[in-house]
C-alpha positions as semicolon CSV with decimal commas, in nm:
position;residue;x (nm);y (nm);z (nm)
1;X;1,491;0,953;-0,482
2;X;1,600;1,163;-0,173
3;X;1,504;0,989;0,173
4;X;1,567;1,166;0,527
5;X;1,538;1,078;0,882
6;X;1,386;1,327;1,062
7;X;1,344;1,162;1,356
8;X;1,327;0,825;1,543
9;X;1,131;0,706;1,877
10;X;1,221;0,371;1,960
11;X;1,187;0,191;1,638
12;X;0,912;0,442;1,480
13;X;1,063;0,684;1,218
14;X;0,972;0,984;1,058
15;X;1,085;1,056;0,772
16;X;1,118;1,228;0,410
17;X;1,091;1,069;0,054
18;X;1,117;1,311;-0,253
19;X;1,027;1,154;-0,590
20;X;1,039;1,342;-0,908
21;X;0,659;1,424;-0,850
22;X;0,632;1,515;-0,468
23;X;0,780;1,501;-0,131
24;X;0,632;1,222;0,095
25;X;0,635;1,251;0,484
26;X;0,630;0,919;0,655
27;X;0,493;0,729;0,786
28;X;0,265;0,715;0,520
29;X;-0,056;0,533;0,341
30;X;-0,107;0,496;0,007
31;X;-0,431;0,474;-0,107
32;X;-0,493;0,203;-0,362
33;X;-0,588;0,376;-0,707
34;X;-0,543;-0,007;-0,874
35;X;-0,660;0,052;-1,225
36;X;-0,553;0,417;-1,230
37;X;-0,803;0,557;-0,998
38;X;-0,916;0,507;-0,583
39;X;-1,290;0,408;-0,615
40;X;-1,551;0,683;-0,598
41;X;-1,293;0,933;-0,632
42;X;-1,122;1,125;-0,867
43;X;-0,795;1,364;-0,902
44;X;-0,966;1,676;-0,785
45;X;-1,136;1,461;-0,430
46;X;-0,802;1,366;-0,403
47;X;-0,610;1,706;-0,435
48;X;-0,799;1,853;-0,114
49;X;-0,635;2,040;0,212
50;X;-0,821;1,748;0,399
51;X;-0,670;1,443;0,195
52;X;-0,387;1,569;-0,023
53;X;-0,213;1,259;-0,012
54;X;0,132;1,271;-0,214
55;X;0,125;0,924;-0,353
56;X;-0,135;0,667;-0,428
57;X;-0,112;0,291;-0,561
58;X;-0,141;0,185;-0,905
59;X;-0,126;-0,224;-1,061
60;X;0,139;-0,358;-1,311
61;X;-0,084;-0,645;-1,406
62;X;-0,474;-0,497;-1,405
63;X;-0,311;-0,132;-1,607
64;X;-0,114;-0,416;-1,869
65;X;-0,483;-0,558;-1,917
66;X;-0,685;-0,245;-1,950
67;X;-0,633;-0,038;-2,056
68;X;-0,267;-0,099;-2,155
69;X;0,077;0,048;-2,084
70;X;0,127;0,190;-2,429
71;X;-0,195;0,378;-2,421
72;X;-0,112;0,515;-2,044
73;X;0,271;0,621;-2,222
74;X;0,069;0,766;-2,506
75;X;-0,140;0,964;-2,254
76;X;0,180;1,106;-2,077
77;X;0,212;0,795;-1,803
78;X;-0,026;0,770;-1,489
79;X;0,063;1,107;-1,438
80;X;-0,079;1,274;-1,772
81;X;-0,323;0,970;-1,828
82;X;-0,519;1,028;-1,426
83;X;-0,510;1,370;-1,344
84;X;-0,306;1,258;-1,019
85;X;0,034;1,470;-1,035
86;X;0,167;1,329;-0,731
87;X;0,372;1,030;-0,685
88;X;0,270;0,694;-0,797
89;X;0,388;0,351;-0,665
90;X;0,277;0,040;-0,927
91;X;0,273;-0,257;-0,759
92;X;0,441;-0,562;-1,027
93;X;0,150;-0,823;-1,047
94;X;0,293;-1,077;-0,787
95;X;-0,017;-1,048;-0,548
96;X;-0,200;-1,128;-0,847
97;X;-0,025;-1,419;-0,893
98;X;-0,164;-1,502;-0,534
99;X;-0,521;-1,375;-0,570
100;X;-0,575;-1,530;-0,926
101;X;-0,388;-1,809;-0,869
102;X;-0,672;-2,011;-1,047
103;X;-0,582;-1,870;-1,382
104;X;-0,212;-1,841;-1,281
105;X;0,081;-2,098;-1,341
106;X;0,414;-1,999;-1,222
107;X;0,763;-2,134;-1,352
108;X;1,152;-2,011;-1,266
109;X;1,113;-1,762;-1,566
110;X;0,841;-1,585;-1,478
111;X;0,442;-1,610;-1,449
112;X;0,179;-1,691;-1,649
113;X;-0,136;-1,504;-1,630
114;X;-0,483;-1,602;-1,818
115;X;-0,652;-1,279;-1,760
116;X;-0,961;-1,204;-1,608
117;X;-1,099;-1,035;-1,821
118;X;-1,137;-1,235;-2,148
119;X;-0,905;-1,532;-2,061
120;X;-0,576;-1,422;-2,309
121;X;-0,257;-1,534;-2,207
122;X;0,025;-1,292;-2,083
123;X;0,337;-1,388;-1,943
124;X;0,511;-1,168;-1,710
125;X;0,863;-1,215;-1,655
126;X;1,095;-0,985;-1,428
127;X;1,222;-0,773;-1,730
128;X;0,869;-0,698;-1,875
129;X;0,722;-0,603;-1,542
130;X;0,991;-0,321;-1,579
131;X;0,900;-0,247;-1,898
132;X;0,530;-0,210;-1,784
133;X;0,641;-0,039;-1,547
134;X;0,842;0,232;-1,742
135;X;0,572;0,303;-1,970
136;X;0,356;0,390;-1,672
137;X;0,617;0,620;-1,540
138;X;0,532;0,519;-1,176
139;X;0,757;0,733;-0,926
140;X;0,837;0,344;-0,766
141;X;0,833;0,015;-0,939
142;X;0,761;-0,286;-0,728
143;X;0,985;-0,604;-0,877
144;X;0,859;-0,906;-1,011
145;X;0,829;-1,190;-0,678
146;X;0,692;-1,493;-0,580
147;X;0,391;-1,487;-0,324
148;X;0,246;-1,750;-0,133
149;X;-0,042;-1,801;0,079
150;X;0,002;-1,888;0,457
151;X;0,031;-2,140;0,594
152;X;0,266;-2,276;0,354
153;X;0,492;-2,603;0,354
154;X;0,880;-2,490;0,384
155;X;0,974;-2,626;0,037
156;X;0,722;-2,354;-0,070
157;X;0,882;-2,086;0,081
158;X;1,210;-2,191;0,041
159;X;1,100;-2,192;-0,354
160;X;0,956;-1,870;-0,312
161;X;1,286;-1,648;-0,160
162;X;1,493;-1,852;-0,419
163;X;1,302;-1,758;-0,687
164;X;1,252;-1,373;-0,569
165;X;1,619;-1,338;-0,496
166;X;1,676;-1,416;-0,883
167;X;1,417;-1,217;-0,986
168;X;1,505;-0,952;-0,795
169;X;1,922;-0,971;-0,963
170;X;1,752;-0,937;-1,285
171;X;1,509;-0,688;-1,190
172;X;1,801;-0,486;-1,063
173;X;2,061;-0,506;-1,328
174;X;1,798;-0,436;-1,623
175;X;1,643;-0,120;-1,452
176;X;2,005;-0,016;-1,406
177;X;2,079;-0,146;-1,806
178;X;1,827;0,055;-1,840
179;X;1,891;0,365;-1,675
180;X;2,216;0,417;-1,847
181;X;2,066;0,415;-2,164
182;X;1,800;0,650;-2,045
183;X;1,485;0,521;-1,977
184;X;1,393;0,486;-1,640
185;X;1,612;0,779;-1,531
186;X;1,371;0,929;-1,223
187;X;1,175;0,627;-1,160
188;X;1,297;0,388;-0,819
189;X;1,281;0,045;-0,770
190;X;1,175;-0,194;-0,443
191;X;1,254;-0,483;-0,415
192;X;1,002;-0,769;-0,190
193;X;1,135;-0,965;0,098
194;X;0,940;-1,310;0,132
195;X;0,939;-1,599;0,389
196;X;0,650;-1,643;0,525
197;X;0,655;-1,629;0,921
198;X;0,984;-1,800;0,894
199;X;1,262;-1,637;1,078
200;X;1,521;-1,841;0,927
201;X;1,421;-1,798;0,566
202;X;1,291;-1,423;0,604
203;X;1,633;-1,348;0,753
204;X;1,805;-1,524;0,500
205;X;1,566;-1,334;0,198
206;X;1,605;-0,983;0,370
207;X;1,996;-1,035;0,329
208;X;2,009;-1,171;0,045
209;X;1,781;-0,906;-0,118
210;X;1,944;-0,569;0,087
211;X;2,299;-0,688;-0,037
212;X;2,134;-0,535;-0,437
213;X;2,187;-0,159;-0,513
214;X;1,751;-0,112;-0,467
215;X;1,631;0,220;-0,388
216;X;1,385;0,065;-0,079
217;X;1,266;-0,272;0,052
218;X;0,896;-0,400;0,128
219;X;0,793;-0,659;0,321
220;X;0,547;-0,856;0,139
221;X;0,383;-1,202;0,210
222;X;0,203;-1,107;0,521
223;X;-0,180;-1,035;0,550
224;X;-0,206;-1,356;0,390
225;X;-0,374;-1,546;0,628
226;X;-0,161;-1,549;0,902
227;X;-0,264;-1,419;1,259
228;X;-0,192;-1,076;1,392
229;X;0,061;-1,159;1,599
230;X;0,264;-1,390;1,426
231;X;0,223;-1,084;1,126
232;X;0,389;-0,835;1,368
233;X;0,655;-1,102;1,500
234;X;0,752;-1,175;1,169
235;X;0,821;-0,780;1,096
236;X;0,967;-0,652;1,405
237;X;1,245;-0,950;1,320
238;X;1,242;-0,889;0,978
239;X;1,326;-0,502;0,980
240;X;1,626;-0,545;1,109
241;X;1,810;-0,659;0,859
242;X;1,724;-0,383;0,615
243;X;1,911;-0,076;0,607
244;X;1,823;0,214;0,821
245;X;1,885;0,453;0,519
246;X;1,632;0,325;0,307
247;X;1,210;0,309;0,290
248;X;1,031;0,013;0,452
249;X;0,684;-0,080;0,331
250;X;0,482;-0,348;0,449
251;X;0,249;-0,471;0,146
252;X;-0,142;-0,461;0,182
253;X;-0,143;-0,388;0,578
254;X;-0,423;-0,317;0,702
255;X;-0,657;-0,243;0,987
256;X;-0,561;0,122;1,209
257;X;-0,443;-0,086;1,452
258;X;-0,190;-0,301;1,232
259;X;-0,070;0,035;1,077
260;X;0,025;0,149;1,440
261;X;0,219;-0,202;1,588
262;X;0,371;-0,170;1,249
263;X;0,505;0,184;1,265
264;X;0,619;0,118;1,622
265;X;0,819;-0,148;1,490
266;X;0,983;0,069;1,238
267;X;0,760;0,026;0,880
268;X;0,751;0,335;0,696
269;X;0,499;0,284;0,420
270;X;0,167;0,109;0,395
271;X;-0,145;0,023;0,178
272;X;-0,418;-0,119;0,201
273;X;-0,789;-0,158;0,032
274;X;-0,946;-0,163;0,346
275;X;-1,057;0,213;0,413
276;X;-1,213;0,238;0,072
277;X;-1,353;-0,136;-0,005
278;X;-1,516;-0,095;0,371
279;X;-1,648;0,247;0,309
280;X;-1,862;0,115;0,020
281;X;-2,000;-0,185;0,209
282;X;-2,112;0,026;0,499
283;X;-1,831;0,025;0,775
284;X;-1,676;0,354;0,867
285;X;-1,336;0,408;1,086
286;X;-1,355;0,637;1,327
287;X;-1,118;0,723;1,650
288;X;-1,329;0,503;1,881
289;X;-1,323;0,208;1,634
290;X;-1,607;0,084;1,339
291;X;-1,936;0,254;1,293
292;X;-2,157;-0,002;1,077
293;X;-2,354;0,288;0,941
294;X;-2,648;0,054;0,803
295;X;-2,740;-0,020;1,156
296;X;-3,121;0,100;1,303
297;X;-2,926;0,282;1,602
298;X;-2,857;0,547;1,345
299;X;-3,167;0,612;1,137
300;X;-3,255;0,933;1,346
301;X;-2,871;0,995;1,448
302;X;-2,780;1,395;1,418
303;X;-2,401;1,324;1,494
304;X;-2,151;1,346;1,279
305;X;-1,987;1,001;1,185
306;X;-1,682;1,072;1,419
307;X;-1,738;1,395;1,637
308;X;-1,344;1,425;1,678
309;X;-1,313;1,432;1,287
310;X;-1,246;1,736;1,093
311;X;-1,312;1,570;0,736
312;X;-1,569;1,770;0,500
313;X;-1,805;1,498;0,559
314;X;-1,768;1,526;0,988
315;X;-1,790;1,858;0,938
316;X;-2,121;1,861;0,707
317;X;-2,364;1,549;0,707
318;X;-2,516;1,328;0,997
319;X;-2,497;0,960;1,080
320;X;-2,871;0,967;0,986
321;X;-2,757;1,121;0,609
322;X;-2,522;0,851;0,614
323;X;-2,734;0,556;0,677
324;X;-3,003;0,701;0,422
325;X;-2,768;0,707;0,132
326;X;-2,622;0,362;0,223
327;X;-2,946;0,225;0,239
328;X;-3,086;0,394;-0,079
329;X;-2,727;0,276;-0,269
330;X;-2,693;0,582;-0,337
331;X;-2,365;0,696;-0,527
332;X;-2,301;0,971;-0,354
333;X;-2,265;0,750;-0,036
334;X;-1,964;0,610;-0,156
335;X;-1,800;0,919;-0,255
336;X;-1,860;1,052;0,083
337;X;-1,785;0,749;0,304
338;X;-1,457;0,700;0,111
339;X;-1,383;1,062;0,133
340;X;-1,433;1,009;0,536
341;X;-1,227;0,673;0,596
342;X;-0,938;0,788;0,357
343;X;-0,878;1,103;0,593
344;X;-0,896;0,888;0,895
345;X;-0,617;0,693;0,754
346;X;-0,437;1,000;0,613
347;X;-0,470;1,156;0,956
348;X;-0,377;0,882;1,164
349;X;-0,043;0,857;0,958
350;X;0,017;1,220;1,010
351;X;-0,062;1,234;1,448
352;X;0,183;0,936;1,441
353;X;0,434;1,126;1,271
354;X;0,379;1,425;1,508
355;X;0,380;1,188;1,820
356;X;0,762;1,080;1,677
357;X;0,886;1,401;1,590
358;X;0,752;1,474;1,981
359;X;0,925;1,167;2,080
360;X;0,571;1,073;2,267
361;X;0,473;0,828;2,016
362;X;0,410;0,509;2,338
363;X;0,183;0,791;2,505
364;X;0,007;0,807;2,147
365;X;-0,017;0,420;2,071
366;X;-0,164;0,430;2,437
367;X;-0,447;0,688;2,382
368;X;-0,523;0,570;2,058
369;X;-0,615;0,195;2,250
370;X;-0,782;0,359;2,510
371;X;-1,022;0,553;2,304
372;X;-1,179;0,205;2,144
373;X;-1,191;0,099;2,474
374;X;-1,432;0,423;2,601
375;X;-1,151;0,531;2,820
């Protein structure tokens, strides 16, 4: 991996990641693909002048299940296997851990999963996440960690850095075991800080965990039920204590308007479910906020969802269209709507990088407020 700072305003960057698969201009959103694919879309929706993005999200732990690493390695890794020939970040099953965490049980080793799907037992540990993860042949491998919901008691979290911090050591050392032997050669590795809202123990997690030879840093643990503002507090303190020469991504974040606090306090890589899940139950992001396209106000609407928006759908179909095709569950709707609310958040990441490299990017975080307030 080659990273680049092409510019800085404030805390906001702008800057340049080249995998071996494509070169990423941040900041950036990654649109989740979890089992291989981003809902109602496919490679060739994705490989568009309007979306293009260069990398998307894949999952460790829902790939492992179905329909298995070695089948995605015999297909030529995510790459081959999807169509996608951009980059691919797999997340390592950790938020699983979190959201399954009925059918989970965690010890110092590693965790135990009962899957979903027909209730086998697999237990992930931080070497076979890396495993997984090779046979995918992700562009970035997420390590192994240990997620908890907020609020949490501080033995929890004090539990959960200790354990990621080892996890992370032998994460580190195997991939690099690894790498000298050959496997693994152009794939990176990012390793999680954790602490909950904790400044002590997110301090002492982010140190701990930038002192290894990783190849970025996310912030993960947030989103997790934890108000807004205690979510930005906790990562305008936590970013700096990770290197300036290295990607920042804040895991599963979130609404527009946490992606902009969050670049302004100098996060360089997001994802979230939220534009697609919300385009297929009816709520569509435009520049002066939500459209709930199911509403009556629209049944007879000849507008485009967002007049400002230059998306194939904006440019083609009417609120009215819209609101039919939600209504009649049509599948087409969710093609289209996920088509729409993926460029907003593609776009949104590309005028904040042009507001940095401007070095205007307060007069841009001030429009952007004042056009979902009808200013």
């Amino acid at each position: 991996m080659q990273f680049f700072i092409d510019k800085t305003d404030g805390k906001a960057r702008a800057c340049t990641i080249r995998t071996a698969h494509s070169t990423i201009q941040t900041p950036v959103f990654m649109p989740v693909g979890t089992v291989g694919a981003v809902k109602a879309l496919d490679a060739t929706d994705l490989d568009t002048f309007f979306l293009d993005p260069q990398i998307i999200l894949g999952n460790t732990y829902h790939l492992y299940l179905r329909p298995n690493d070695e089948v995605v390695k015999t297909m030529g890794g995510l790459h081959g296997f999807t169509g996608f020939k951009k980059s691919f970040l797999t997340d390592s099953g950790g938020f699983q851990a979190f959201s399954l965490s009925d059918n989970v049980k965690i010890d110092e080793n590693g965790i135990t999963f009962r899957s979903h799907i027909d209730g086998s037992k697999h237990y992930f540990t931080p070497q076979k996440v890396i495993d997984i993860q090779n046979n995918l042949n992700s562009d970035i491998m997420m390590i192994l960690d240990d997620l908890v919901a907020l609020p949490a008691t501080q033995e929890r979290i004090k539990v959960s850095i200790g354990r990621t911090t080892r996890w992370a050591q032998e994460s580190i050392d195997y991939h690099r075991e690894n790498q000298k032997r050959g496997r693994g050669v152009d794939q990176n590795i990012f390793a999680i800080i954790q602490g909950g809202t904790d400044k002590a123990f997110r301090e002492k997690s982010a140190t701990e965990l930038c002192a290894m030879d990783f190849d970025g840093f996310a912030i993960g643990g947030l989103s997790v039920g934890e108000a807004n503002q205690d979510m930005y507090d906790t990562v305008e303190w936590t970013t700096q204590f990770m290197p300036t020469d290295k990607p920042r991504y804040l895991m599963g974040v979130g609404t527009p308007e946490d992606l902009v606090e969050n670049v302004e306090r100098g996060v360089d890589m997001f994802d979230c479910v939220m534009p697609t899940r919300n385009a297929r139950n009816g709520t569509l992001f435009t520049s002066f906020g939500k459209v709930t396209i199911k509403a009556k106000q629209y049944e007879t609407d000849p507008l485009p969802i967002d007049p400002e928006c230059n998306c194939m759908v904006c440019q083609n179909y009417s609120r009215a269209y819209l609101r039919h095709l939600f209504r009649s569950r049509e599948i087409t709707y969710f093609r289209l709507a996920t088509i729409h609310n993926l460029y907003y958040y593609l776009n949104l990441m590309k005028q904040m990088r042009e507001a940095i490299l401007e070095n205007r990017f307060d007069e841009f975080r001030a429009e952007f407020y004042a056009k979902r307030k009808g200013e």
